[in-house]
KETI-635969 format. One record per residue: residue in three letters; x, y, z of N, C-alpha, C in turn. Coordinates in steps of 0.001 Angstrom, whole numbers, padded with zeros to 6 digits, always signed. Example, Ala and Ser with C-alpha at 12.3 -4.5 7.8 and 13.67 -1.06 7.14 Angstrom:
// residues 2
ala+013190-005690+007800+012300-004500+007800+013200-003300+007800;ser+012850-002250+007080+013670-001060+007140+012900+000030+007870;
***
This chain:
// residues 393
unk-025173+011296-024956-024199+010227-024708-022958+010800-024042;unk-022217+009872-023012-021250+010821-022330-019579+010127-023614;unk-019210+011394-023287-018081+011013-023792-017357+010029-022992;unk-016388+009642-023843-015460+008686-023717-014232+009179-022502;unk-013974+008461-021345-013222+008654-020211-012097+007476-020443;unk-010323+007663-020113-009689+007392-020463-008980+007500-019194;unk-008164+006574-018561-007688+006728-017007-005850+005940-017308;unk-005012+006950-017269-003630+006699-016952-003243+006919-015633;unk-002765+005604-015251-002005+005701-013881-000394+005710-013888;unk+000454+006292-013882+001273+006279-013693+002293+005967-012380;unk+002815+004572-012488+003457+004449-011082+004227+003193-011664;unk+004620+002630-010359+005848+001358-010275+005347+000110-010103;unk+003873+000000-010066+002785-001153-009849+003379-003153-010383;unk+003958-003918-010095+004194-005235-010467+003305-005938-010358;unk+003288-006912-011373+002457-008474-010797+004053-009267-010729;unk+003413-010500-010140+004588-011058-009214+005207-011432-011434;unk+004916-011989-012093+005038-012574-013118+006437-011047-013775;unk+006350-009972-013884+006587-009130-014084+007898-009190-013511;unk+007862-009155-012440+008569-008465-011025+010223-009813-011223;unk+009069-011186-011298+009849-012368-011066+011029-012248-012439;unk+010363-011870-014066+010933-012221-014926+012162-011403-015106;unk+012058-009788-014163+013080-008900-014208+014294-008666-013343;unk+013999-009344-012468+014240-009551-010820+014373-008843-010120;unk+013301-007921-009952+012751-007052-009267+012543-007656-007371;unk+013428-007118-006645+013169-007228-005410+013158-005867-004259;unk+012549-004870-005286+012762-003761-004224+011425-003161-004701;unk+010476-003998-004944+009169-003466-005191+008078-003211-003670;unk+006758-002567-003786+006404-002620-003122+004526-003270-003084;unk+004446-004446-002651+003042-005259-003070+002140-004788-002568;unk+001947-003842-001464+000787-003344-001330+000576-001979-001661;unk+001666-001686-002725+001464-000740-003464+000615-000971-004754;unk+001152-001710-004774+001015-002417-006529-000555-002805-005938;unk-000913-003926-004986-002184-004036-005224-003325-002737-005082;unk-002673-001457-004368-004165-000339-004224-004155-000087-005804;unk-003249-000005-006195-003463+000472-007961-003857-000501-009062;unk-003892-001600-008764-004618-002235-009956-006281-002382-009312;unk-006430-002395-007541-007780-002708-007110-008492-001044-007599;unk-007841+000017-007760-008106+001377-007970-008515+001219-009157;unk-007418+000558-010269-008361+000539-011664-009175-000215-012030;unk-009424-001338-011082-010949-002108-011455-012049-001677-011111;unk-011486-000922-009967-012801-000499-009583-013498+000989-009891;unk-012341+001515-010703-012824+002568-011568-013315+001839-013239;unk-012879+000836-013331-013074+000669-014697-014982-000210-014773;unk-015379-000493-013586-017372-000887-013333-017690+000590-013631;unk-017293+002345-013525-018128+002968-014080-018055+003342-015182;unk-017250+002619-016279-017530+002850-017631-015865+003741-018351;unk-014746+004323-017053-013854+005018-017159-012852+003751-018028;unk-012145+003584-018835-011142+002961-019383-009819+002911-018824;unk-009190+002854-017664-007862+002653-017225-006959+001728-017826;unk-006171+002330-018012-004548+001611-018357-003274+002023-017551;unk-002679+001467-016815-001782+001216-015861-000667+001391-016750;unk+000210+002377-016091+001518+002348-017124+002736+002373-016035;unk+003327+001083-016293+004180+001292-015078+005847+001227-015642;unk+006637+001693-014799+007694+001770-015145+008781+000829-014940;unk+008276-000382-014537+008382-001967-014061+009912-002019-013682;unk+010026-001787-012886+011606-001218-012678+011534-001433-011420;unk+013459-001918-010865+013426-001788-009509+015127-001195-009386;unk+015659-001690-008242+017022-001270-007922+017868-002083-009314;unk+018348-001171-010032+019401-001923-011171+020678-002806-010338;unk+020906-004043-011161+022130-004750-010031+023381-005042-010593;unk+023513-004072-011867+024786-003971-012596+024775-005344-013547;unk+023888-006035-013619+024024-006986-014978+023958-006683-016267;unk+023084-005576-016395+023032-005178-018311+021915-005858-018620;unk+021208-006639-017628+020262-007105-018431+019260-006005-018895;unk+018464-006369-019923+017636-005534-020669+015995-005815-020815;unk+014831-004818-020587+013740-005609-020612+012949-004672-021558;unk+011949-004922-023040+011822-004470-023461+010251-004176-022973;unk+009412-002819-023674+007977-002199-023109+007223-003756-023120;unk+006590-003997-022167+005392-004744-022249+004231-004582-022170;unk+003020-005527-022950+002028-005074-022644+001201-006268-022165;unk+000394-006023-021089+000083-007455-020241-001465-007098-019783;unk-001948-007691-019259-003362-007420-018414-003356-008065-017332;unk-003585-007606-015932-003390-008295-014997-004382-007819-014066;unk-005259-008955-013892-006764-009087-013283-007804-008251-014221;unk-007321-008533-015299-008521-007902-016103-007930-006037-016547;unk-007196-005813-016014-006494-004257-015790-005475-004128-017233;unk-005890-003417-018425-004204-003346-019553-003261-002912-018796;unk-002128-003612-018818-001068-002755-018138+000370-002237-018988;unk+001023-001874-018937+002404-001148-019742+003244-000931-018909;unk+004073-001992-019635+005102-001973-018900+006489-001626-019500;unk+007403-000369-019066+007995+000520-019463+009553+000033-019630;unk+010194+000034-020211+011575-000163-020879+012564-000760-019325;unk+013276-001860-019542+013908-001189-017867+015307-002047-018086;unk+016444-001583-017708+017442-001970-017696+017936-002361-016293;unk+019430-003114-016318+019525-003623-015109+021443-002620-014679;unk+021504-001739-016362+022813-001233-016139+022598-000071-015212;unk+023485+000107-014458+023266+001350-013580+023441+002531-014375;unk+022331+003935-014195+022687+005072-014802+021980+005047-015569;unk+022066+004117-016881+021244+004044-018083+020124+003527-017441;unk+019976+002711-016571+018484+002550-015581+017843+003759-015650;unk+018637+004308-015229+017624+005755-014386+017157+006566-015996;unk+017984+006654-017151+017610+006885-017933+016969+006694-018916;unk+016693+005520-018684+015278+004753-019499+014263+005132-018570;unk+014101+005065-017380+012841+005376-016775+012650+006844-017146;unk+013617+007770-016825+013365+008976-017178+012562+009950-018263;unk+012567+008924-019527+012017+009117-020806+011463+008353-021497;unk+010965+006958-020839+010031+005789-021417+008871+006471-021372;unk+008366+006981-020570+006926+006710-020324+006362+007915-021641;unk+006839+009460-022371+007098+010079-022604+006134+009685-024453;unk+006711+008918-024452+006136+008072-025842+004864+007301-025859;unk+004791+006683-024716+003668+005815-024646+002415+006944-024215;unk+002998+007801-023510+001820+008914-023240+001128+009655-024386;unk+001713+010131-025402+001267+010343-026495+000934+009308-027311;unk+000476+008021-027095-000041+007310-028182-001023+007273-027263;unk-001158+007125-026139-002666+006909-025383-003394+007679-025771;unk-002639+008901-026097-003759+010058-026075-004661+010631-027172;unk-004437+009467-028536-004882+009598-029877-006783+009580-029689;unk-006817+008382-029181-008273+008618-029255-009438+009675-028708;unk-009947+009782-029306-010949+011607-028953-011398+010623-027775;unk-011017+011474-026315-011290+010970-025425-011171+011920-023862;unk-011870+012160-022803-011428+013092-021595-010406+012163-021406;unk-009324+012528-021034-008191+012004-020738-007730+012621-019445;unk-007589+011412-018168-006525+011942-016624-005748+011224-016677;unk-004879+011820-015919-003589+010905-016082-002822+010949-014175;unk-002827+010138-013647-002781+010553-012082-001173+009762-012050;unk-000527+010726-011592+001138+010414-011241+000934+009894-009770;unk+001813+008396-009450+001416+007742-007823+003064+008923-007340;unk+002618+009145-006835+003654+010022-005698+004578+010857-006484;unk+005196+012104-005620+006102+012258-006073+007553+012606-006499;unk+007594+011648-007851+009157+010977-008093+009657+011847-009285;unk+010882+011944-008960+011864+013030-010167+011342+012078-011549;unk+011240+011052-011350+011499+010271-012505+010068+010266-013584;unk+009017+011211-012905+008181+011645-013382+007988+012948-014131;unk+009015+013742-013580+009162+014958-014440+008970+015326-016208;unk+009505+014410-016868+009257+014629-018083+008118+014205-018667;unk+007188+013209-017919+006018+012745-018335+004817+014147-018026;unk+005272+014564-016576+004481+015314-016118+004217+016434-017206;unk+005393+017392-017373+005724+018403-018346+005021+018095-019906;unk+004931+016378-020174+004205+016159-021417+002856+016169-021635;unk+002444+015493-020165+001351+015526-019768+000272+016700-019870;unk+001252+017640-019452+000382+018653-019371+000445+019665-021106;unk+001423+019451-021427+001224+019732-022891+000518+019443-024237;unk+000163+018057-023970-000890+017505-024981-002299+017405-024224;unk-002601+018243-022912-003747+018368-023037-004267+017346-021702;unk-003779+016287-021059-004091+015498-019871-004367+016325-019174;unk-005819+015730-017859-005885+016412-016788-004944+015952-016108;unk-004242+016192-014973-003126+016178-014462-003847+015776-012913;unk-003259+014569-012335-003693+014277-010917-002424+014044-009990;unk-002107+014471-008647-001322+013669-008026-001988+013254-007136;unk-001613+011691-006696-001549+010887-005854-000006+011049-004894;unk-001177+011474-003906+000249+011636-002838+000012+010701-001481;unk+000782+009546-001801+000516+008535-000352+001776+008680+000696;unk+002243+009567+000263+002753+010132+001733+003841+011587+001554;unk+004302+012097+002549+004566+013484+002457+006505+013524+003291;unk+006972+014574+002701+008081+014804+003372+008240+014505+004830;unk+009037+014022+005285+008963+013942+007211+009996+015616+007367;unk+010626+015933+007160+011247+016893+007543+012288+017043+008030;unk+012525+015716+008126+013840+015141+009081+015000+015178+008235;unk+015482+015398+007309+016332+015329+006591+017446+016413+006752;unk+018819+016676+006414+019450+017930+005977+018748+018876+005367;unk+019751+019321+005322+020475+020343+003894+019587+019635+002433;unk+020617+019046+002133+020553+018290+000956+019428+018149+000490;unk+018515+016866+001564+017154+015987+001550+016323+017415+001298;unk+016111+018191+002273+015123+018895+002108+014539+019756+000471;unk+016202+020279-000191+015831+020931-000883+015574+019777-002185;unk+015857+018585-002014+015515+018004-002975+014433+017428-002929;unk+013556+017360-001308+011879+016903-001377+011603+018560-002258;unk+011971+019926-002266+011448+020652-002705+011486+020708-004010;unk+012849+020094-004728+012884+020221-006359+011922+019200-006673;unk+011637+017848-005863+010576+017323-006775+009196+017757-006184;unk+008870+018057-005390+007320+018870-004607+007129+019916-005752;unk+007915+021035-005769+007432+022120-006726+006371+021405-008086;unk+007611+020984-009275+006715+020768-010469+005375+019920-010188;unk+005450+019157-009387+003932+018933-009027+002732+019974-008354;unk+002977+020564-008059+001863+022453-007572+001717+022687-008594;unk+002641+022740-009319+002817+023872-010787+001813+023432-011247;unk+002405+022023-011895+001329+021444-013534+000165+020645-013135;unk+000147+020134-011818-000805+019140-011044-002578+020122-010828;unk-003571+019451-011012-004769+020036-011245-005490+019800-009582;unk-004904+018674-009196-005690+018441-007558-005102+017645-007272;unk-005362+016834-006171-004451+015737-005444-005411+014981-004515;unk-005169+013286-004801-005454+012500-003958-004576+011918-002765;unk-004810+011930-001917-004108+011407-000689-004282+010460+000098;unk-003435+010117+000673-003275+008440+001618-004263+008839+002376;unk-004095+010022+003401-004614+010214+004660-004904+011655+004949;unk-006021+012098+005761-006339+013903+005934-005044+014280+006419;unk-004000+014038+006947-002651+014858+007270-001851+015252+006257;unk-002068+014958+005123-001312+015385+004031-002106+016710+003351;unk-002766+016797+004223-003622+017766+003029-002816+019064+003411;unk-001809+019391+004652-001136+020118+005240-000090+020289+004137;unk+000557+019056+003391+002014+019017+002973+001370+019411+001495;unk+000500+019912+001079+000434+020221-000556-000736+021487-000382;unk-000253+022421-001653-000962+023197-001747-002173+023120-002892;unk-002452+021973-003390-003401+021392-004461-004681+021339-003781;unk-005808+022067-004645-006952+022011-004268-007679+022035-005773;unk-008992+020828-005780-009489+020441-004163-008649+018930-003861;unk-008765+018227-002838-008089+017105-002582-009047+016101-002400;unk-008844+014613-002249-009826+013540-001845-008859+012794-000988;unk-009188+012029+000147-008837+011175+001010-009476+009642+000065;unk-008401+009276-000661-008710+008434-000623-007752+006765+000065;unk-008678+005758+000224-008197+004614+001375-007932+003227+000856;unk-008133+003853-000135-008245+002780-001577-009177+001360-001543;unk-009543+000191-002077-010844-000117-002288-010489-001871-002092;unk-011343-003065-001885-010846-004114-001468-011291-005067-002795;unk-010832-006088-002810-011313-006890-003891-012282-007336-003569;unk-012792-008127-002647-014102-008476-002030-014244-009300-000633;unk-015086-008701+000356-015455-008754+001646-015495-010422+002131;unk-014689-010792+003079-014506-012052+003452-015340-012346+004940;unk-015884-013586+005052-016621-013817+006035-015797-013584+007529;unk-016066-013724+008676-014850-013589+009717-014174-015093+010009;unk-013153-014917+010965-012712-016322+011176-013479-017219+012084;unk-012680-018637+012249-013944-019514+013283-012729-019072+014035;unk-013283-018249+015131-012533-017897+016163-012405-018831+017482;unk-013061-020347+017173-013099-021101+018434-012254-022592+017504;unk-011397-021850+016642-009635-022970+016525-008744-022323+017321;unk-008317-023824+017547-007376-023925+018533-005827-022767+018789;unk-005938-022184+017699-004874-021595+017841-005247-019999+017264;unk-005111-019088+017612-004778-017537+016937-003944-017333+015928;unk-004174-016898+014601-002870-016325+013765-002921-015049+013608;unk-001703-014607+014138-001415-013313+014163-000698-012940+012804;unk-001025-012313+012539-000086-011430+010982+000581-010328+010869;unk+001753-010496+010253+002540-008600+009962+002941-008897+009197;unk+002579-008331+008038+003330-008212+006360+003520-007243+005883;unk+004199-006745+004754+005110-005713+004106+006358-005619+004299;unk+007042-004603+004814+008228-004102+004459+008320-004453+006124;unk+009410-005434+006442+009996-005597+008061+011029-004549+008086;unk+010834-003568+008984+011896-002383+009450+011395-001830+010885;unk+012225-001202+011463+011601-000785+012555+010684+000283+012907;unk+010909+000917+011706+009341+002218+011210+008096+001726+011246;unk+008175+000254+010867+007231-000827+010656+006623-001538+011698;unk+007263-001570+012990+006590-002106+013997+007357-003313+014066;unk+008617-003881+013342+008722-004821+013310+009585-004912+014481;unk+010480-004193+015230+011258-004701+016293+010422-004498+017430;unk+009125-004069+017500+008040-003877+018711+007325-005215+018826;unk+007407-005949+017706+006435-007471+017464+008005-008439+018215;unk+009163-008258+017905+010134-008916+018366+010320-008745+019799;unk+010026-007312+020236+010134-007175+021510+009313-008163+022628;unk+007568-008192+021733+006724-009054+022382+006606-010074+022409;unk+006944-010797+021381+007333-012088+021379+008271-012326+022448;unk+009237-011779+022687+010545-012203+023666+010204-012350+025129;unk+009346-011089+024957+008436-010740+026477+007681-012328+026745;unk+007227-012605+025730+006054-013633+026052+006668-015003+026151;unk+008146-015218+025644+008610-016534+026128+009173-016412+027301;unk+009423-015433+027738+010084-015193+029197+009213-015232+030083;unk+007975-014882+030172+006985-014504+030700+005952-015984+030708;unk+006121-016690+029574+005027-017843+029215+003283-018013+029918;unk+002772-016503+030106+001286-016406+030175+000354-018250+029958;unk-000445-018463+030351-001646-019536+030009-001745-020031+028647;unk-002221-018423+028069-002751-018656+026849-001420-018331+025387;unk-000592-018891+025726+000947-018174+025114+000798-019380+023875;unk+000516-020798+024240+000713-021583+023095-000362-021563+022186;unk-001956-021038+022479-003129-020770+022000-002519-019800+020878;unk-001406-018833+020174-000933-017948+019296-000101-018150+018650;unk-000108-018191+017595+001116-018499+016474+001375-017230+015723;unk+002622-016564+015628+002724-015438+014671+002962-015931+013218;unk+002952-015011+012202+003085-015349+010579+003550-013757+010424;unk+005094-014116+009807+005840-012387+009397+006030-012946+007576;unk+005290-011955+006785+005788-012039+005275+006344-010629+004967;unk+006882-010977+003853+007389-009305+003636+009049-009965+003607;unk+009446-008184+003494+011050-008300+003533+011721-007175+003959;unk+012989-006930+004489+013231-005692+005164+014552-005561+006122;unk+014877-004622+006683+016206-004948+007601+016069-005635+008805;unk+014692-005505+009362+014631-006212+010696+014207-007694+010367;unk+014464-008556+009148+013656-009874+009066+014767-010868+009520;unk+015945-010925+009474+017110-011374+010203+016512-011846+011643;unk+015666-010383+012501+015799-010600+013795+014821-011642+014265;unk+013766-011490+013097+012494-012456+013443+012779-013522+012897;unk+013675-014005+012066+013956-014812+011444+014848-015997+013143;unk+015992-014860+013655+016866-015580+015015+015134-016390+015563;unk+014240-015256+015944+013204-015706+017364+012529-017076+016760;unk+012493-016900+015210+011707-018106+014664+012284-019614+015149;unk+013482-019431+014996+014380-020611+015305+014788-020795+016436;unk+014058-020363+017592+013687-020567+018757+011804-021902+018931;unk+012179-022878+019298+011249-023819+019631+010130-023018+020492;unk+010920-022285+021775+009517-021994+022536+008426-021280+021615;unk+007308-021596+023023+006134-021029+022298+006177-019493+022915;unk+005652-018845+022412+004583-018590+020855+005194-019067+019701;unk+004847-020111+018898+005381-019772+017572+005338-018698+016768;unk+006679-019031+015594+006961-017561+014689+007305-018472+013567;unk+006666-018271+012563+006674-018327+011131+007163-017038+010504;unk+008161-017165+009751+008768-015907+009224+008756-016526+007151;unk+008542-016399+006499+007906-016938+005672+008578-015863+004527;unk+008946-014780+004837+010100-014119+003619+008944-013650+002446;unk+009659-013105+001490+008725-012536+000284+007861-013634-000060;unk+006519-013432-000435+006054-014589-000710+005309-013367-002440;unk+004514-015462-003008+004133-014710-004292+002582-014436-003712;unk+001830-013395-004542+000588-013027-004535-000424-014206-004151;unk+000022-015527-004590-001000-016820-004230-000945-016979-002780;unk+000530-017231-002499+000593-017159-001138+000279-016993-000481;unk+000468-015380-000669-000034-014108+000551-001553-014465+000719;unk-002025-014598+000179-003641-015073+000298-004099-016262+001143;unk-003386-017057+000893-003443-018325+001483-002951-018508+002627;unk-002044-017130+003637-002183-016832+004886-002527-016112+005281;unk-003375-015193+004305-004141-014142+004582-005488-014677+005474;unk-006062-015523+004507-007046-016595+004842-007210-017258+006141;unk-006310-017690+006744-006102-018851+008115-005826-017321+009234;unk-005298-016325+009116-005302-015333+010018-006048-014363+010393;unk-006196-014609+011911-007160-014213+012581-006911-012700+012973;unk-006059-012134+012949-005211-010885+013295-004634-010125+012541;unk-004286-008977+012298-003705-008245+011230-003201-007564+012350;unk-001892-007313+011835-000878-006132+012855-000828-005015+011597;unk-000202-003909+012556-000223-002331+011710+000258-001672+012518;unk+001900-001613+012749+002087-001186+013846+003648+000133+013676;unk+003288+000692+012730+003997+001866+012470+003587+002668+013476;unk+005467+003388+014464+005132+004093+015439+004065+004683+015734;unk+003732+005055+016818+003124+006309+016977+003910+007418+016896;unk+005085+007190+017870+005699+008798+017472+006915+008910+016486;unk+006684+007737+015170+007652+008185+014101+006945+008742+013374;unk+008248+008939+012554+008125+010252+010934+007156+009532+010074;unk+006287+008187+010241+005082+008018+009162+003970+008157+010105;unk+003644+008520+011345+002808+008372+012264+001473+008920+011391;unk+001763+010315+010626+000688+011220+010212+000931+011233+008421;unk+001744+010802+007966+002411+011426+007039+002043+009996+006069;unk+001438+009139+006297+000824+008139+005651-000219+007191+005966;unk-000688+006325+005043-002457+005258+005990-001577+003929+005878;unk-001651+003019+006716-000971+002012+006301-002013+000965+005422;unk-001984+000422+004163-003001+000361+003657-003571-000749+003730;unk-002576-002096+004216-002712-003179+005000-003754-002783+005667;unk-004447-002114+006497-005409-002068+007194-006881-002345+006372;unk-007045-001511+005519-007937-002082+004497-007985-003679+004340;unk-006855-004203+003397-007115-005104+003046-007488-006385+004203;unk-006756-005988+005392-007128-007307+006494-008306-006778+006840;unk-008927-005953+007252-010439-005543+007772-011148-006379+006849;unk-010862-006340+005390-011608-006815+004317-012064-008009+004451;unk-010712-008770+004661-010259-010342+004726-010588-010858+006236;unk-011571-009899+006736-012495-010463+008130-011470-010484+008949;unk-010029-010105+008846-009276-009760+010381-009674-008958+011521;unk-008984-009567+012517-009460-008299+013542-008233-006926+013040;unk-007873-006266+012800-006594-005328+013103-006125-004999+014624;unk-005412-005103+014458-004450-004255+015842-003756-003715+015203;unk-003874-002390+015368-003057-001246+014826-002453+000039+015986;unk-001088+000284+015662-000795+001466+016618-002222+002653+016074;unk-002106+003507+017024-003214+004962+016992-002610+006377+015937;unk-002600+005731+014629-001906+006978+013605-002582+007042+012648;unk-002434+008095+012092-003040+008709+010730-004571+008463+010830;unk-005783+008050+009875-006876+007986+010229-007494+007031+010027;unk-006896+006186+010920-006988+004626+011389-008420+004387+012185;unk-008140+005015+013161-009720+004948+013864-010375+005815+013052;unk-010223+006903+012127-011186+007341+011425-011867+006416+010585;unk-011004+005336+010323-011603+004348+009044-012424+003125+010271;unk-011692+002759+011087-012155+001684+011420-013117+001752+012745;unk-012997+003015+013368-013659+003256+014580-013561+001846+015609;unk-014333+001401+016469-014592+000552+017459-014200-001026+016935;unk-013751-001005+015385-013968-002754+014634-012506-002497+014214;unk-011272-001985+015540-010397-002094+015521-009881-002604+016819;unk-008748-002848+017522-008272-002078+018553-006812-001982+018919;unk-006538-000925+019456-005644+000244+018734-004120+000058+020286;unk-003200+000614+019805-002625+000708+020883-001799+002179+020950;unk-001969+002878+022394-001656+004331+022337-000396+004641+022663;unk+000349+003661+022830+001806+003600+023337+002736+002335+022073;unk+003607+003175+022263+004864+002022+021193+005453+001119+022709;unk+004675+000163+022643+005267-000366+023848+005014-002078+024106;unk+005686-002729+024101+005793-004127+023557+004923-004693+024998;unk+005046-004075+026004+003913-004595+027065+002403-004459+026924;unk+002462-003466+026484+001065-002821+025900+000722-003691+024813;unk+001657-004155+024150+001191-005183+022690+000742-006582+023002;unk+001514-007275+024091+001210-008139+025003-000411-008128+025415;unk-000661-007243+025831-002010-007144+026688-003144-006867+025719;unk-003008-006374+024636-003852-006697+023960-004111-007655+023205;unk-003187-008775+022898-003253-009827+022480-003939-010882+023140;unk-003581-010930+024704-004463-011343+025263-006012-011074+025953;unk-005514-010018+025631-007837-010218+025177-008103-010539+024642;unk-007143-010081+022956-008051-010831+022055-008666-012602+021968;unk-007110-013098+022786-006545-014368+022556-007659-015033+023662;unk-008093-014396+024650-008291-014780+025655-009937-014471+025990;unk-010398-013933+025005-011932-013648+024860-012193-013234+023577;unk-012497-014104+023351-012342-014236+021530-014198-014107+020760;unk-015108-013958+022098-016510-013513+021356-016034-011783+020926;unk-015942-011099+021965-015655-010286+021647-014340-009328+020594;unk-013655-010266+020550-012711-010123+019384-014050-010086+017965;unk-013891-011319+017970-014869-011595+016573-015983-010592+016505;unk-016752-010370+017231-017604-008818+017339-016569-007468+016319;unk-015889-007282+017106-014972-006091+016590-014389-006356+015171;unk-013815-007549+014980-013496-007467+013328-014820-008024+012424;unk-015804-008156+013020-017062-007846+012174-017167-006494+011757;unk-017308-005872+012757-017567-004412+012621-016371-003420+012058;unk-015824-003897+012125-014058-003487+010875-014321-003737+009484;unk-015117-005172+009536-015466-005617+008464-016702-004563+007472;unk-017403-004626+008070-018540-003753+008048-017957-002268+007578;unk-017140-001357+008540-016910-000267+008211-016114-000045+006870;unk-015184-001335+006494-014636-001471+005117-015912-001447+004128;unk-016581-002164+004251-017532-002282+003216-018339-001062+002950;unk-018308-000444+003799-018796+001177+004142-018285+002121+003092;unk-016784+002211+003337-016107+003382+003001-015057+003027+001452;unk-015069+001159+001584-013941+001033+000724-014263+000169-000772;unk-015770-000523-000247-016247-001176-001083-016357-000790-002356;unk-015718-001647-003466-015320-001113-005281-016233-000505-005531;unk-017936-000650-005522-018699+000130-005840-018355+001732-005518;unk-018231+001793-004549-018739+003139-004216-016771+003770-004229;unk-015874+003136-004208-014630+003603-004550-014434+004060-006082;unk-015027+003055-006666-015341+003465-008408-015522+004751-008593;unk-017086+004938-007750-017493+006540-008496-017048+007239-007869;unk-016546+007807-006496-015821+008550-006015-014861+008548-006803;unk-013593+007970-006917-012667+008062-008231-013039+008289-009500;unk-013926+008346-010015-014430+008695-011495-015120+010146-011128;unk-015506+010570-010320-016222+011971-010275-015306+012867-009532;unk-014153+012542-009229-012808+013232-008955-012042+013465-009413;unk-011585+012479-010608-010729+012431-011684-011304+013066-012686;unk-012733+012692-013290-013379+013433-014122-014198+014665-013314;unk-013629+015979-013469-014597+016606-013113-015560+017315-014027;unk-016680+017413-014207-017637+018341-014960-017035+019787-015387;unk-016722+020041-016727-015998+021219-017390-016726+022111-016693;unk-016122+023522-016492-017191+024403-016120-016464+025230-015154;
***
């Protein structure tokens, strides 16, 4: 009989219910969803995950107070960690919540991992416990120092980089370019896993929906989607009213898409602001397009996967994605890609898509397809369970 497997995740993971009751607005949702789709789909091979999050966001000087919770969300136990809204004492409840709850997990005779999501100072004392009562020790690293920083930045990506080499047993990663920024071996690429495979769109309605969600900034692609839009009312192409954009998310550049929205001409722009988890689905659904358009030549080009790509491949989008990290490694030909940060270049591929739309639908089949390949829960399950658990020896 195999023993008993026991899976702690440690990270900042929300459900909107969580997020809403604390008022959490500096979370990140497609963070939160790779880690609860990570523990369902580790929890079909028999591994026990519990999500322990530190349900916390930017404190806003109210004092409000939120005590540990314990919730299940999509079937996932989750823990949710002490969190205040006073500044300072914030940081110090996160600092030493998790610390307690780690040692009660760990009562039952059980292999016990415990995988830290990135890493954060505010993990230090868990880590250090972690490794004292006996946890295998994992990091999850979804993205890596850019380098760009001072003085300052640098040596403090190094004070929190170190204790993770030290006490950390191996490391999972966003993307193969990180395997450069850590000295943890062995490592896994992982791309994280979808909830379940959606048919493609009827690509012969009247209109195209284009999509860009997450975090609006210009790291993000978001002033390159503003650029093209602008291009395209000036320009007003044939097929310009055949496209409607949809921006969710939140960020510094949503102001700008927010001005173009309130512009009548066509293309339309729906700018639609944070939305809840129901939502997001429900324009996930009607869109024919997924954007992914983090530079090519910025500081996340290599240094992270954007993970949006998954989930729209999933959800039968076509993607259009800039050419970074291992984007065409995941999606090969059931993408298509653009090799320049260049809002003309973004233009022109829209209208192919827009403008020969058998062959669109071909390609996010085959996106579709390659998700189901590499990302599908089955086979994400046991890869994560035979990585996390490795055979003593």
């Amino acid at each position: 009989m195999l023993p008993r497997r026991r899976l702690i995740i440690l990270c900042n993971a929300l459900d909107d219910r969580t997020r809403i009751e604390r008022g959490i607005t500096t979370d990140s949702p497609a963070a939160s969803r790779k880690v609860f789709l990570a523990a369902r789909a580790i929890a079909a091979t028999g591994v026990k995950p519990v999500v322990v999050s530190l349900g916390r966001g930017r404190a806003n000087g109210s004092g409000d107070r939120f005590p540990t919770t314990v919730r299940r969300h999509q079937g996932v136990p989750v823990v949710y960690l002490r969190f205040s809204h006073r500044r300072v004492i914030s940081e110090l409840v996160s600092l030493f919540a998790p610390i307690g709850v780690l040692c009660r997990l760990r009562r039952p005779p059980a292999r016990k991992t415990i995988v830290f999501y990135n890493q954060l100072l505010a993990y230090l004392p868990a880590l250090v416990a972690a490794r004292l009562t006996g946890y295998f020790t994992v990091l999850d690293l979804e993205d890596s120092a850019t380098g760009q920083g001072g003085m300052s930045e640098r040596l403090t990506d190094l004070i929190r980089q170190l204790p993770f080499e030290w006490l950390c047993r191996r490391a999972m990663l966003a993307c193969s370019m990180i395997a450069r920024e850590t000295r943890l071996r062995p490592t896994l690429c992982y791309y994280g896993t979808v909830e379940q495979l959606q048919a493609s769109r009827d690509w012969s309605a009247p209109q195209v929906h284009v999509l860009l969600g997450g975090t609006i900034a210009p790291d993000t692609g978001a002033l390159l989607l503003a650029d093209a839009i602008s291009r395209l009312r000036q320009e007003q192409p044939d097929w310009v009213k055949s496209v409607v954009f949809e921006v969710t998310g939140k960020g510094p550049s949503l102001p700008a898409l927010e001005e173009l929205a309130a512009d009548p001409r066509a293309p339309k722009l729906i700018v639609h602001g944070r939305t809840t988890d129901a939502e997001y689905r429900a324009i996930i659904e009607r869109a024919h397009v997924g954007l992914a358009l983090k530079p090519n030549t910025g500081d996340l080009a290599h240094t992270t996967f954007p993970s949006k790509v998954t989930e729209m491949a999933a959800a039968g989008m076509l993607v259009l994605s800039t050419d970074i990290s291992d984007v065409r490694k995941v999606l090969g030909d059931g993408a298509r890609y653009l090799e320049r940060d260049d809002a003309a270049l973004l233009v022109e591929r829209l209208a192919e898509i827009v403008t020969m739309r058998t062959a669109a639908s071909e390609s996010a089949a085959s996106g579709t397809s390659s998700i189901a390949d590499i990302c599908a829960p089955q086979r994400a399950g046991k890869l994560l369970a035979d990585f996390l658990f490795p055979e003593p020896g």
